[in-house]
Each structure stands twice: as C-alpha cells, then as structure tokens.
N, C-alpha and C positions, 0 to 999 in steps of 0.2 A: 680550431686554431691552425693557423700554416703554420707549416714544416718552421722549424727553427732556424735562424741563418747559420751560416759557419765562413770560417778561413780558408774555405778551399780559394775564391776566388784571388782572396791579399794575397795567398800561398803563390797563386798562380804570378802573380805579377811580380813578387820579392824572385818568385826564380825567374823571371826575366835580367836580372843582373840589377836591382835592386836591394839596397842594404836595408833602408828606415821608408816605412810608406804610412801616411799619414789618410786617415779615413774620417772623410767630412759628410756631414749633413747640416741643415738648417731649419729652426722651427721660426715662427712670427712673418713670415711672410706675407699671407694673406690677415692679418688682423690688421686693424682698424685703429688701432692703439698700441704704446710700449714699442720696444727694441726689436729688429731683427736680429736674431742669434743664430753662430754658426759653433759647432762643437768640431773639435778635430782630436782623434785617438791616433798613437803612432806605434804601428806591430813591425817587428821586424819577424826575421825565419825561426829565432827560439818564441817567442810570441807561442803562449799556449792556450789551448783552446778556452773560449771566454766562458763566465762565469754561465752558470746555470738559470734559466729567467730571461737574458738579454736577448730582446726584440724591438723591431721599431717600436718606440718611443709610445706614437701614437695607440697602439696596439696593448697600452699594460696600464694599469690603475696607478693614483699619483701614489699611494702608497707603494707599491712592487717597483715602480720608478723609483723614490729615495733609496729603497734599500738596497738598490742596486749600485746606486753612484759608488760608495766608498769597496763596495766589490770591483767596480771598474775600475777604480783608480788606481788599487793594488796591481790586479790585473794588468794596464797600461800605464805605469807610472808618468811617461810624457804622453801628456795632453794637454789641450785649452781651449776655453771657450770666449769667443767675441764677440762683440756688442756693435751697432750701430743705434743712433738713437733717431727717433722721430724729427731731431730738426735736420738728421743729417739725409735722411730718407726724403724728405720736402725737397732739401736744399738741392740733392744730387741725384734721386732717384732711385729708386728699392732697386735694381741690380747694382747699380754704382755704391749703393749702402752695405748690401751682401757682401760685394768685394771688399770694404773697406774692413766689417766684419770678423770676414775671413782672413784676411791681414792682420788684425789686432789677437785671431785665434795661432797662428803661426808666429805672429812674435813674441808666444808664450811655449814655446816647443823648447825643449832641453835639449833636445839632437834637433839639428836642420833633417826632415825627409829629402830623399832625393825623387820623389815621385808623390802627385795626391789622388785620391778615388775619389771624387764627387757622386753625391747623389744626384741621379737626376740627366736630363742630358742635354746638359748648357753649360758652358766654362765660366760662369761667371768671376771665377778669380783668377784668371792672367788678366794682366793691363794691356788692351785693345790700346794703341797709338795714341786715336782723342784723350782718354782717360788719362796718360799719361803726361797729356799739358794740359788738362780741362779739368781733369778731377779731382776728387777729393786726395789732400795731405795725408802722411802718414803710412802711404803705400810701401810697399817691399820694395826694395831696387830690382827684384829679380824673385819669380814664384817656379817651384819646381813642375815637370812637367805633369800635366795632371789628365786623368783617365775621368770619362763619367760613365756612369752606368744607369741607365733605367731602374728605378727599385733594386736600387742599391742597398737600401735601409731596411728591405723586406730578405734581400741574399745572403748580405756582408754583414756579423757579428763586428767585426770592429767599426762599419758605420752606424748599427742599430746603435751599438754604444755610446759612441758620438753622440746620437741623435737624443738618448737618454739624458745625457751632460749636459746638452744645451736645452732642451727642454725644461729641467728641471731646474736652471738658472734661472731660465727666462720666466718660467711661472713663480719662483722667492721674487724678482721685480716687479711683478703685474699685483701678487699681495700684497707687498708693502705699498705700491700705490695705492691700491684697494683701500687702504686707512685716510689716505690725504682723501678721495674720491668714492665714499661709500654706495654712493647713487648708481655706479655704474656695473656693478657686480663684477669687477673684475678679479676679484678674489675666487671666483665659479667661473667666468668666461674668457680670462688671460687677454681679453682686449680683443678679441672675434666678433663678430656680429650677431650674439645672440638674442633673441628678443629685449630682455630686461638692457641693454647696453644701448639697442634703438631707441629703445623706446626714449634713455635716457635723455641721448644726444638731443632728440627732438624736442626735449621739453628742457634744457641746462645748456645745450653746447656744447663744442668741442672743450678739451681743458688742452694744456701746453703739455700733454701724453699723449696725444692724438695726431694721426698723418693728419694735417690742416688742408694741406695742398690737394687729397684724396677726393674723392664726392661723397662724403661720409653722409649717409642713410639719415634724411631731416635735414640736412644741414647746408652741402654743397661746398664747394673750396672755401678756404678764408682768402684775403689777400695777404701778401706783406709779411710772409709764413718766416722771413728768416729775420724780421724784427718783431714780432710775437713771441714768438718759441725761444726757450732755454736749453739748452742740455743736461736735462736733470734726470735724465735715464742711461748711468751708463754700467 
C-alpha cells in the first residue's frame, strides 16, 4: 500500500497566511450514469492529524470507506459534499457540472475558506468570464483562491477525506437507484462502464439517470436531453 497522506502539505499553505483551507476532490466523473460529486473538508492550523485508515477514496473497501465518514466528520466538523445531476451534466457539460457541484459543496461550509486545494490540475471551480453569463445558476458570487495539486488524494489527508465523503455519498445514490433500475447493476458498478451495465444499456436503453448527451456504449446521444430528463438525482 503507498505511504499514508498527511498535512504536511495544508500545513504548508495555512502558514502561507491562510486561516480556513478547504480540500476538494471529486468522484463520478467518468461514469456513465448518476451525479457528479465533489467532497470538500476544511483544516485549519489546530486541525490535527486525521483519523487513522484515511486514504484515497479509491484505494480502501466500501466497508473501511463508511467507517471512516463519522471519523471524519468528527475530525473536520466543516465540510460538504455537492451534487450535480445528469441533466445538468447534458445541459452544461461535466466541467461546468463539477463547478456547479462544487459550489453547492462550499455553500454548505460553516466558516468561508480563504483558500481551496483541488485535486488534480485544472481549476475547474473559479468562474471563467463565459461561465459567468452562459452558465449554469446558482454559482458563488466569488470562490476563494484555489491551489491544484497532481494526486492530491494520494498526498493530502484532508483531500483523501474529501474524497471519502463524496465517494460514499455518491455510491448511497447509485444504490438507491439500483432499486428503481435492477438491470443495471449499479448497486456493484456506481454507474461506470462495467460489463453487466453495457451490456444493460444495449438491450433497455438509457433510463433518465444516464448522461444522454454522452455516446453511451450501445446506444449513442439521445436528442432533446433537457426535455427528457428530470432532476431526480440530487
């Protein structure tokens, strides 16, 4: 297993004159199906070292994942996790969907951060000018300034954390659709492309949980994606 993350690096950026820094990652990006989700945990300089187990998301069984949430929460009292739903993903596009996401994860924060850590290394949550008369409602007036880092989730204990929180959101949503949609195995494949979910599509179709607008495996765009679709995943 790799080295455990830690706070040396938040550490590092709170003593840049930072008080509250809020550490983001995202899981549903690349699926096929359900919500993009962004998780954000906020450490400040007492912020002490995280719970024992906390690693990228990806990297630990759904079981060691739950029993970690209510450790982290303790852990980092403020935090939140945001949802974008698949019509909004159609409507505006998975980066413009992540952004809105991650807005909906920040305006559940009990302290404003003055600073964010992204995973990854793309800003996807400041508002680019177009976005800001073209995009989707519901934006921030103003997002703090924000840091990204390459395998962030693999470094930074408070974004593995993150990544934990929204992970394990996003997977209680892809189960309970899992009951409306048994055909699809998403109760096992969280809405990714696994065989049993191809296979689905190509003999059922998309359902109105599905990117429509994507080239989903069998199927190809639908038209007319934002009078189809509901927002019943949020």
């Amino acid at each position: 297993m790799s080295p455990a993350p830690s706070l040396r690096h938040e550490r590092r950026l709170l003593r840049e004159g930072r008080t509250a820094l809020a550490c983001s990652d995202e899981v549903g990006r690349g699926a096929l199906s359900g919500p993009v989700t962004i998780g954000m945990v906020v450490v400040t300089e007492q912020t002490r070292t995280a719970p024992q187990g906390v690693r990228d998301s990806k990297l630990l069984t759904p079981a060691a994942r739950e029993a970690l949430v209510p450790k982290i929460r303790r852990w980092a009292p403020v935090h939140g996790v945001g949802h974008a739903t698949p019509t909004e993903i159609d409507e505006y596009g998975i980066i413009a969907a992540m952004r809105l996401a991650g807005h909906r994860a920040l305006a559940q924060l009990a302290v404003r951060p003055d600073a964010v850590l992204l995973d990854g290394n793309h800003d996807y949550l400041s508002i680019p000018e177009q976005a800001a008369l073209f995009g989707p409602p519901g934006l921030a007036d103003e997002v703090p300034p924000v840091t990204t880092m390459i395998k962030a989730d693999m470094r930074c204990a408070a974004v593995a954390a993150a990544s934990i929180l929204a992970k394990t959101a996003r997977d209680a949503i892809m189960v309970q659709l899992a009951t409306e949609h048994p055909e699809y195995g998403w109760e096992l494949n969280k809405g990714y492309s696994a065989p049993e979910h191809i296979a689905a599509l190509a003999q059922h179709g998309p359902t109105l949980h599905h990117r429509r607008s994507w080239s989903l495996p069998g199927c190809g765009p639908v038209p007319d994606v934002a009078v189809a679709m509901t927002e019943a995943v949020v």
